[in-house]
Every structure is written in C-alpha cells, then in structure tokens.
C-alpha positions as CSV (number, residue, x, y, z in Angstrom):
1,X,23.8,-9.9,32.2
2,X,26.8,-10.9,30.5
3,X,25.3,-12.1,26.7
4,X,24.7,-8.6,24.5
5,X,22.1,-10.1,22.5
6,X,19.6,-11.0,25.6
7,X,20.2,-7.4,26.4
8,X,16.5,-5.6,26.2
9,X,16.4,-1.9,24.8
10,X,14.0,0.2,25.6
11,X,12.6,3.8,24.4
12,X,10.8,6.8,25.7
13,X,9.6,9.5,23.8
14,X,8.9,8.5,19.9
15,X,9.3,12.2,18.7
16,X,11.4,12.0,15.3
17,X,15.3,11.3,17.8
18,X,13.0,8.4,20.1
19,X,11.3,7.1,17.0
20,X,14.3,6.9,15.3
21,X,16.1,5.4,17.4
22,X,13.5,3.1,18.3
23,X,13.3,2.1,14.8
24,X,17.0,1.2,14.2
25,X,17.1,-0.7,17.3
26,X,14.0,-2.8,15.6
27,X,16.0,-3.0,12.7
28,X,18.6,-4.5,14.3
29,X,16.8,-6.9,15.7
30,X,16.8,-5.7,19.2
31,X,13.1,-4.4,19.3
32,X,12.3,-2.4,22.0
33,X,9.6,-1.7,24.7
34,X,8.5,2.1,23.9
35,X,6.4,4.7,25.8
36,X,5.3,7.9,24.7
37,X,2.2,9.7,25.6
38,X,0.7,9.6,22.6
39,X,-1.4,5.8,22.0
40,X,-0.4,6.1,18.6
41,X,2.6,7.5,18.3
42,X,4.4,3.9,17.1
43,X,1.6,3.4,14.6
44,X,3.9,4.6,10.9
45,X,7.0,3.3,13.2
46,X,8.2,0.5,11.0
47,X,9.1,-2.6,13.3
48,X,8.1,-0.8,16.7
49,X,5.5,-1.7,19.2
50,X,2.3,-0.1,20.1
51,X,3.5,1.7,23.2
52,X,3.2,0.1,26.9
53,X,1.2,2.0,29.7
54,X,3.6,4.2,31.3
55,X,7.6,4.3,31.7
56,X,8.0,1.9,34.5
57,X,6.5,-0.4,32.4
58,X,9.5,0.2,29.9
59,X,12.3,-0.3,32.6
60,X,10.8,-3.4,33.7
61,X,10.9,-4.3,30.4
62,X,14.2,-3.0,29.3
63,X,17.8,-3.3,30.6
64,X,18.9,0.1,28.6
65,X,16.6,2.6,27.9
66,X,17.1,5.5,26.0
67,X,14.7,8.7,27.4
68,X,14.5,11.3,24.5
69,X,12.2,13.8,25.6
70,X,11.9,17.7,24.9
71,X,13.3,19.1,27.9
72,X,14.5,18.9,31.7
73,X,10.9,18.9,33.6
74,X,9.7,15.9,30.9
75,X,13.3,14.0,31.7
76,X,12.2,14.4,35.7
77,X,8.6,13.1,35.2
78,X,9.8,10.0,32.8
79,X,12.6,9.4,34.9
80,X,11.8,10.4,38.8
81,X,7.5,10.4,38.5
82,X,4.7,8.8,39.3
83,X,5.3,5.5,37.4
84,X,8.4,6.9,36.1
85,X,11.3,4.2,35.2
86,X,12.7,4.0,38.5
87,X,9.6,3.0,40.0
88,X,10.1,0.3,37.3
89,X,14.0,-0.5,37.7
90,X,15.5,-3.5,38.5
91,X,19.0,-4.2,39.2
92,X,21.1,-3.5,36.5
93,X,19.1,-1.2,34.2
94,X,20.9,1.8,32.8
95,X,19.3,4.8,31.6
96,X,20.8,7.1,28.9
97,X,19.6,10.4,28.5
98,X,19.5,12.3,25.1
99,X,17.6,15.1,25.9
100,X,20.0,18.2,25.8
101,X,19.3,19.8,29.5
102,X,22.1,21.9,31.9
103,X,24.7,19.9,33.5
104,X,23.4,20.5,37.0
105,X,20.0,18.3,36.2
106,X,22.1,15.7,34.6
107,X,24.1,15.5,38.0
108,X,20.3,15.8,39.7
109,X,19.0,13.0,37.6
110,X,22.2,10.8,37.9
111,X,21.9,11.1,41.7
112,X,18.7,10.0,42.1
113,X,19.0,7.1,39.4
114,X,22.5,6.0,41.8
115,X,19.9,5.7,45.1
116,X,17.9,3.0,42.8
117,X,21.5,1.2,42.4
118,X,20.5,2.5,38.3
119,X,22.9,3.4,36.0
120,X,23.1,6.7,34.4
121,X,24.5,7.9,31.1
122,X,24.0,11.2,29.6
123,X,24.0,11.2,25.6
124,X,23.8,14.1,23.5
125,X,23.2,12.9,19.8
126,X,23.4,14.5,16.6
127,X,22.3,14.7,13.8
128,X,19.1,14.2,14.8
129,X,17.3,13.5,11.3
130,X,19.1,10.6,10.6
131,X,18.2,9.1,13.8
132,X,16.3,6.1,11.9
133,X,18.9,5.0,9.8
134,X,21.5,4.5,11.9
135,X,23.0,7.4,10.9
136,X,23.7,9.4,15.0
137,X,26.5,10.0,16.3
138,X,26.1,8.9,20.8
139,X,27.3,11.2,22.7
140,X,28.5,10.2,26.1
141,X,29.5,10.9,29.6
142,X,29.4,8.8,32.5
143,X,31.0,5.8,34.0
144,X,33.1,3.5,31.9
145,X,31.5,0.5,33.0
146,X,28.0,2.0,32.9
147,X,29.2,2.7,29.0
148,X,30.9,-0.8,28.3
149,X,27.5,-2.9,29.6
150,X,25.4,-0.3,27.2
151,X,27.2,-0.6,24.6
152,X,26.1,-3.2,22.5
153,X,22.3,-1.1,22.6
154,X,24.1,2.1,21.8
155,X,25.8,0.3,18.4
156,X,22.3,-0.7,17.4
157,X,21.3,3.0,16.7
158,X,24.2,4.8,16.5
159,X,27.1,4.9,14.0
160,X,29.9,6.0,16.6
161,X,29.6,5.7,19.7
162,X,31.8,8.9,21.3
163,X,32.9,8.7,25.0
164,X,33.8,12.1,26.0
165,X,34.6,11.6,29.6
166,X,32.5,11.1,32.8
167,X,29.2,12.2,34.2
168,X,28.3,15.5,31.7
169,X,31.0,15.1,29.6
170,X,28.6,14.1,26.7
171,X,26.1,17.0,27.1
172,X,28.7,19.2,27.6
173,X,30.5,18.1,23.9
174,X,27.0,18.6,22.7
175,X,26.1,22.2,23.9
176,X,29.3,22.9,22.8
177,X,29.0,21.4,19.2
178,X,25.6,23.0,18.9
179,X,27.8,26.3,19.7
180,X,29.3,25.8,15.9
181,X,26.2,24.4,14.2
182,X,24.4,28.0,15.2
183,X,27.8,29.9,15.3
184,X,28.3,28.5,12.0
185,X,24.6,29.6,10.8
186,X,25.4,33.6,11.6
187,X,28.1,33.7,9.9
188,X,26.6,32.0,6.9
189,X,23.8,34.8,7.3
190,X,26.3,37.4,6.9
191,X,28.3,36.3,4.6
192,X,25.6,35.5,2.1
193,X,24.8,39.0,3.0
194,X,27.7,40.3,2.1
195,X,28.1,38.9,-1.0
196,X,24.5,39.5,-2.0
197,X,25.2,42.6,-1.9
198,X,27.9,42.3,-3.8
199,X,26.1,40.7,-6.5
200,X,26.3,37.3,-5.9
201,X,23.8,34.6,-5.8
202,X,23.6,32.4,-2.5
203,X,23.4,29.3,-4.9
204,X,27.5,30.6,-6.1
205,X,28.9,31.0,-2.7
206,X,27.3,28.0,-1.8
207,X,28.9,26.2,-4.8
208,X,32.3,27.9,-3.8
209,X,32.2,26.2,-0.2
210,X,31.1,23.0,-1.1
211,X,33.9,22.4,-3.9
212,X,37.1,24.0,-1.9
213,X,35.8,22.3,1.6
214,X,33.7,19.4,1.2
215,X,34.4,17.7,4.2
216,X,34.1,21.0,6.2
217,X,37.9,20.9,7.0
218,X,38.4,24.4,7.1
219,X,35.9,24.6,10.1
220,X,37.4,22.4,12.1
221,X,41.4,23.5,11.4
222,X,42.1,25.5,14.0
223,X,41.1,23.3,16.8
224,X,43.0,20.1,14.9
225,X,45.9,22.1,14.7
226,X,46.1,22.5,18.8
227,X,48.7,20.5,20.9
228,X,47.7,18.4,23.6
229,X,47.6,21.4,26.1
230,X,44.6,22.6,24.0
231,X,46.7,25.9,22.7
232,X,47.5,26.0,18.9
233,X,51.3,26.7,18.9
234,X,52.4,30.2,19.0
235,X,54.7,29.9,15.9
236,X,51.1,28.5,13.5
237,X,49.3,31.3,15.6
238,X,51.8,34.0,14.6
239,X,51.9,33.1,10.6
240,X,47.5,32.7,10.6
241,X,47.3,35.8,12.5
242,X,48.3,38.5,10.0
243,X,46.6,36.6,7.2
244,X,43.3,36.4,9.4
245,X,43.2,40.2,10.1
246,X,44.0,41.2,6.6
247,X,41.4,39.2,5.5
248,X,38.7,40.1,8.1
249,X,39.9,44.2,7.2
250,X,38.9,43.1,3.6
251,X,35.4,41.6,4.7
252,X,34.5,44.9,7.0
253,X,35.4,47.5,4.6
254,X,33.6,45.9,1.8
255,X,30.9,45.7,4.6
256,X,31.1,49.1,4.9
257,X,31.0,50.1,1.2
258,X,28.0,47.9,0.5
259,X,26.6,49.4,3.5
260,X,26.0,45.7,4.8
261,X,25.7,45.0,8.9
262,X,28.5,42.1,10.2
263,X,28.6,42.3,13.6
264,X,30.1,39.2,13.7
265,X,33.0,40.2,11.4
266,X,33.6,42.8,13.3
267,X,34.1,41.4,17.0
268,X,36.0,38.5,14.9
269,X,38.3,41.1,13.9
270,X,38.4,42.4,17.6
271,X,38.9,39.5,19.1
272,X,41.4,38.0,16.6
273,X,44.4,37.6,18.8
274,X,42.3,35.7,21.7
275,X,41.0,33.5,19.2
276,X,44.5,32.2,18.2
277,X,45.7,32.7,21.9
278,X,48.1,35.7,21.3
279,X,46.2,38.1,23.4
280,X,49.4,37.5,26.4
281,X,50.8,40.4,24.1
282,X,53.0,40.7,21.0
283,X,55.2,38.2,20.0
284,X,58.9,37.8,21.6
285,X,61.5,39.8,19.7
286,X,64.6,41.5,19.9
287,X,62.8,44.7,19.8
288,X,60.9,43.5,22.5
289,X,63.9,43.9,25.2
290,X,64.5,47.6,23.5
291,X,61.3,50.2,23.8
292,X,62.8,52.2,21.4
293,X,62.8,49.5,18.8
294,X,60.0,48.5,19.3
295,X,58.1,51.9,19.3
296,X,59.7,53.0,15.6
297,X,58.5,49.3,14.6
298,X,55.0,50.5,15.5
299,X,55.0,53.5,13.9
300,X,56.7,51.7,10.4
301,X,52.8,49.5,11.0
302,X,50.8,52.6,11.7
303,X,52.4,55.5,9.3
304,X,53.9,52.9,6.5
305,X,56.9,51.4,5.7
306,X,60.7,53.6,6.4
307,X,58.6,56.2,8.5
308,X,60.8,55.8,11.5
309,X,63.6,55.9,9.3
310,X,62.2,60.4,9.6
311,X,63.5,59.9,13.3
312,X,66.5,62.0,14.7
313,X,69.3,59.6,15.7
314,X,69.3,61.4,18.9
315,X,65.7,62.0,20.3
316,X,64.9,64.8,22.9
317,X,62.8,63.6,25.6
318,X,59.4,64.4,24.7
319,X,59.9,62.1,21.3
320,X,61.8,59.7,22.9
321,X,58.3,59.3,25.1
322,X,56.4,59.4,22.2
323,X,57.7,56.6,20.2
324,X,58.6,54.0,23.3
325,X,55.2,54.9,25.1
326,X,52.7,56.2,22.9
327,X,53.5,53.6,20.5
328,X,55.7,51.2,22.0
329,X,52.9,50.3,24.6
330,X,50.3,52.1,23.7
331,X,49.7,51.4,19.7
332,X,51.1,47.7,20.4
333,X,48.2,46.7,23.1
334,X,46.2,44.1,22.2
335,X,42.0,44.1,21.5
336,X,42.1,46.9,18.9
337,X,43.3,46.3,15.8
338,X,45.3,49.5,14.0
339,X,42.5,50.8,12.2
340,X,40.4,50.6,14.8
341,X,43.0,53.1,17.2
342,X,43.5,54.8,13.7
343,X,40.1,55.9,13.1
344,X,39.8,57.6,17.3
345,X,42.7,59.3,16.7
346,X,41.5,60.6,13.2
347,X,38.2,61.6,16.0
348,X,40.3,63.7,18.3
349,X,42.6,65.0,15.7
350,X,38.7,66.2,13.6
351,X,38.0,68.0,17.0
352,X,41.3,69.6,17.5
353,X,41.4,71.3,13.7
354,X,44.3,70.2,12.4
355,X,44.5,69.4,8.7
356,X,48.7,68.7,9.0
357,X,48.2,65.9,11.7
358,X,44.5,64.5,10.2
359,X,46.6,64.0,6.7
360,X,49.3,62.0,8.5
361,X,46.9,59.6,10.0
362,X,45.2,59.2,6.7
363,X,48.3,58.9,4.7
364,X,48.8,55.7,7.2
365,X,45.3,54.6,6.5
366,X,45.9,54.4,2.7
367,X,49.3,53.1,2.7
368,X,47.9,50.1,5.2
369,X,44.6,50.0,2.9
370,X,42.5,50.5,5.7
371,X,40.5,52.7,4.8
372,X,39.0,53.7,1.1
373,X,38.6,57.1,-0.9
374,X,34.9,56.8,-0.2
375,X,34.8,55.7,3.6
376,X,37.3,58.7,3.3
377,X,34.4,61.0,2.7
378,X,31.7,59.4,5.0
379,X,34.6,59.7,7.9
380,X,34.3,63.9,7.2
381,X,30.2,63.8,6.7
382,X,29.8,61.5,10.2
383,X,32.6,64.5,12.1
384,X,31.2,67.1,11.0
385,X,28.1,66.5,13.4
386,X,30.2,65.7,16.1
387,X,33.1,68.7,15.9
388,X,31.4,71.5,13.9
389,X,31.5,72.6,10.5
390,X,34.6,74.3,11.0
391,X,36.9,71.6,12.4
392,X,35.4,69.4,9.7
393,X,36.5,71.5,7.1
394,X,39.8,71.7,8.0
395,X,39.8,67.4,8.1
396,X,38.3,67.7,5.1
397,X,41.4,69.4,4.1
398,X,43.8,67.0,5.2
399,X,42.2,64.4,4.0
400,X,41.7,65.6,0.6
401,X,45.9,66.2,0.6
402,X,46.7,63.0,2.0
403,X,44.2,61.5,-1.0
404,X,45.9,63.5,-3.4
405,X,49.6,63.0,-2.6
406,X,48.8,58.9,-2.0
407,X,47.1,59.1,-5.6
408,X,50.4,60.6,-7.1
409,X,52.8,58.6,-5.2
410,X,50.5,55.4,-6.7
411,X,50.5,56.4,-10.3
412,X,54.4,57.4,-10.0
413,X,55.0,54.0,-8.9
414,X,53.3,52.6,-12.1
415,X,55.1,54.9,-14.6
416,X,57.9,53.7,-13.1
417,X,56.9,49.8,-13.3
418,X,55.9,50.5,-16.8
419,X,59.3,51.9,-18.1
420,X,61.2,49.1,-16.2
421,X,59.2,46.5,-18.1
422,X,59.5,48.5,-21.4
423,X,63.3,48.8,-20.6
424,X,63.3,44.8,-20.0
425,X,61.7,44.1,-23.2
426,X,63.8,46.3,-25.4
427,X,66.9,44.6,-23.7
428,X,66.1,41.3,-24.5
C-alpha cells in the first residue's frame, strides 16, 4: 500500500500506553480499530471506538497494529491465539510490539508472525504517561523496510521515532534505559538519605539538581563523551578518575559519620576504575617500565607526599621486595581503592600489637583524608572485639600518636601561613 494516509492503525490493549496511543492516532486523524478485553474500556477514550470482538478482528481491520499488553503470555494470546491477529492477517500487516518482554519471545513472536508472511517490529516506548499527547518516544528494532512502511502510523503517536537496529534492538535500548530510570531512583534514595541526615530538606537537593542540570546532562556525560568504539578515551578517563574517587571518599565517610547505609556509593567507589574503563591497570608511565619507581610512587599515595624520599639510595633485598612488590604490584592492583587496602592492613597490624606500624598506616589515613578523628575511634571499638583488649590497646596507642603528631603538624602549618601573610601585609 503505497499512499500513508489509506494506511489503517490499529490498537490492542487500551491500558493507559494502548489508550494513549489509540487516542493520538484518533487525533491525528488516523482512528483506529481497538481491542481490549474490557467492553468499555474506550468509553472516556476521546475520539476511539467502542472496541471490536476480538484481535483478529483488529488485523483485518488494520494494516499496523500496535499490541500494548502487560506481559509476554498476553502478547502470545493477542498475537498467536485463538482469534488472535494472525488468524486475522492479511498480506502486508505489520505488528509492533510495545510490551517490554525478554528478547528470546520477541525472536519467538517474530518467527511465528514471518510464517503468516506478517511483519514484526518490536517497540519499547517511554515515557509512558504521555502516551496520549503525542508525547512517546518509539522504540525500534526490526527490519528497515518493516520500519519505513510503518512509519507514517508510528509518527501519529510518537514524537521520535528511534531505530535502534534490527529484530530486539528496540527492547533491548529499552531494558536498558529502564536500567538508568531505576538505577537513577537508588541513587536518588541514598542521596536524599544522606543529606537528610545531614540536615537537609529533599525539596533543597532537589532544587540544587534541577537548577545546575536541567536537562539531565550530567547523567548522560559519560556515555556522550565515548568514541565510536564505545570506550571513553583513556586520557578524559584518567583526569574524571581521581576527581570521581575523591568525591565518592567524601560521600562514604560522611556516610559513615552520619551513620547512613550507601551501598551503592560504596560498590561505585569499588568499581570506579571499570566504570571509566581503566580496570586493564594503571595508566602508562615511565615509572611503569621501572618497579622501583613505581613502588616509591605508591608508597608517596599510601604514606603521603616525600615519604619515599625516607628510602636508602641503595636498598637491601628485603626492601627492595617491599617497595617493587608489595607496593609496586600489590598496593597498585586495581578493585580496591587505598583506603579500602588501608583499613585491612590497619586489621592485621590491630591483631599483631604494634602501635609503631598501626601509627604509620594512620598517619597515611589522615594525610590522604581518608579517614576522620572519630571513624578513628570506632576503627579501635570494632578491633577490640575481633583481636582482644590487649592488642586494641596498643592500636589505640598508635592511633592516638599518629592523631596527635598530624594535629601538630596541621596547626604548625597554619602559624606558619599566618606569619607569611602577616609578613606580606607589613611589606606592602
């Protein structure tokens, strides 16, 4: 049929996606034949039809019909049952699928429609509430020409019309988008968690996230940013990555301090490195083709800034394994971050007893920020059921020194700052 306007639309299953789209396509002007189980499911429809007797009724009625029902066994019966549509169909009808089912019944359902010599689309749509003001987005896999001779139906009651590739390409966009609608909708939960806890109203985070991203471009960045390989390009991946993890350390130790659960900040934070496709290992370097180097660069990350610079020029065998192993490979492995290595080895220092080596690690905890004064205190309380009283006492005791020295060192550094500046003003 080669004129678009003669082509006849057709709907089953008036639920509030079928009804809608059933009422755009009236509005339009291309009214359809409808089916749904219910008599008088088209009667507050405006512009639709009462609906006819059964689906094969509708595809000898229709030459695109649009089947939006609940789930996979309704899309069987409507499609494949007793007076479904193919025992309707006549050559050239097409048949687009919106419920969201697995890929393997859309394969199932496509096969039986291609023995009818019927054409099959699937068509995940969204969002669904604005199905009747032509306010969907179509969602499509299948065929190109099965798509081109739809068409003009599909612009009745859609606003875009999306082909995503062939047979399951469109339900496969959808599951996938639904992945970040409900993704999306965790991390909401925690966050407004998080900052409830904190003090702040919903309402003013809400406000926050509307203003700075409107148009939701934050969401979408990282997969905009990615070539046409699908990988984001390791140079963007290298400069997000340490802002990402300082900023997901922020979220879980205020997590912990509020005593707020974010499971999903957390394996964020774990899997930080596969999410910007860094997880082959660290980046290139010219440390990388020298162990050495690139153990004393670990141990600057772990123990602070200059600490390799403590190193003998000339290391005896035992250190020299230390820093190019232990920390070189070891420290440097992907899929835990620094703090979390950090707090096992502060574990298995706790059950050794040793207040010299617990006040290293610590020292390295509050030079890096990871770790607070007060998580400080809840790290010796949780140990000291797990190694005894008396190993806990003596990590109580390095951590205590290590608290103590940092404090000094921090309020040397401001005296310091604070004569410079008073030095600069009485110069000027």
């Amino acid at each position: 049929m080669t004129n678009t306007q003669a082509l006849r639309a057709g709907v089953v299953g008036l639920g509030m996606i079928g009804g809608g789209v059933a009422v755009s396509l009236a509005r339009s002007g291309r009214v359809p034949a409808v089916y749904d189980i219910r008599p008088d499911a088209s009667d507050k429809l405006d512009g639709v039809p009462a609906p006819l007797a059964s689906p094969a009724d509708v595809a000898q009625a229709s030459d695109v019909v649009m089947v939006a029902v609940v789930n996979a066994a309704q899309a069987r019966t409507v499609i494949a049952g007793d007076d479904g549509l193919l025992s309707g169909a006549h050559p050239g009808l097409t048949i687009v699928l919106q419920s969201t089912v697995a890929l393997p019944v859309v394969h199932e359902l496509a096969e039986l429609c291609a023995k009818e010599e019927v054409g099959f689309l699937d068509c995940g749509v969204t969002p669904g509430d604005k199905a009747a003001e032509h306010g969907m987005v179509a969602i499509i896999g299948g065929e190109q020409s099965v798509v081109d001779h739809a068409r003009p139906v599909l612009d009745d009651w859609a606003k875009k019309v999306v082909h995503c590739g062939p047979l399951g390409a469109g339900m496969a966009t959808k599951i996938a988008r639904n992945v970040v609608t409900y993704g999306t909708w965790r991390t909401v939960t925690e966050a407004a968690a998080l900052a409830a806890a904190a003090g702040v109203e919903p309402a003013r985070l809400a406000e926050v996230i509307d203003t700075a991203d409107p148009e939701g471009r934050t969401l979408l960045q990282l997969l905009r940013m990615r070539g046409a390989d699908g990988t984001l390009p390791e140079p963007v991946a290298r400069q997000i990555e340490p802002l990402m993890t300082k900023d997901l350390d922020a979220a879980r130790d205020l997590a912990a301090t509020l005593g707020v659960d974010t499971p999903l900040v957390d394996v964020t934070r774990a899997e930080a490195e596969r999410t910007l496709g860094l997880d082959a290992g660290p980046a290139p370097s010219a440390a990388d083709a020298d162990p050495l180097q690139r153990g004393l660069a670990m141990m600057d990350t772990v123990y602070g800034p200059g600490f390799s610079t403590t190193m003998p020029e000339q290391l005896d065998p035992y250190t020299s394994e230390t820093v190019e192993h232990l920390f070189g490979d070891i420290w440097s492995r992907p899929g835990l971050s620094v703090r979390d290595r950090r707090l096992l080895v502060m574990g298995a220092t706790a059950a050794l007893g040793r207040a010299d080596l617990m006040q290293i690690q610590v020292q390295g905890a509050l030079i890096n920020e990871e770790l607070t004064t007060d998580q400080l205190s809840e790290v010796v309380l949780h140990l000291a059921f797990y190694v005894g009283w008396g190993n806990a006492t003596s990590a109580h005791r390095g951590i205590s020194a290590a608290v103590s020295a940092h404090s000094t060192a921090a309020q040397s550094t401001a005296a310091h700052s604070t004569a410079a500046q008073s030095t600069a003003k009485e110069s000027r």
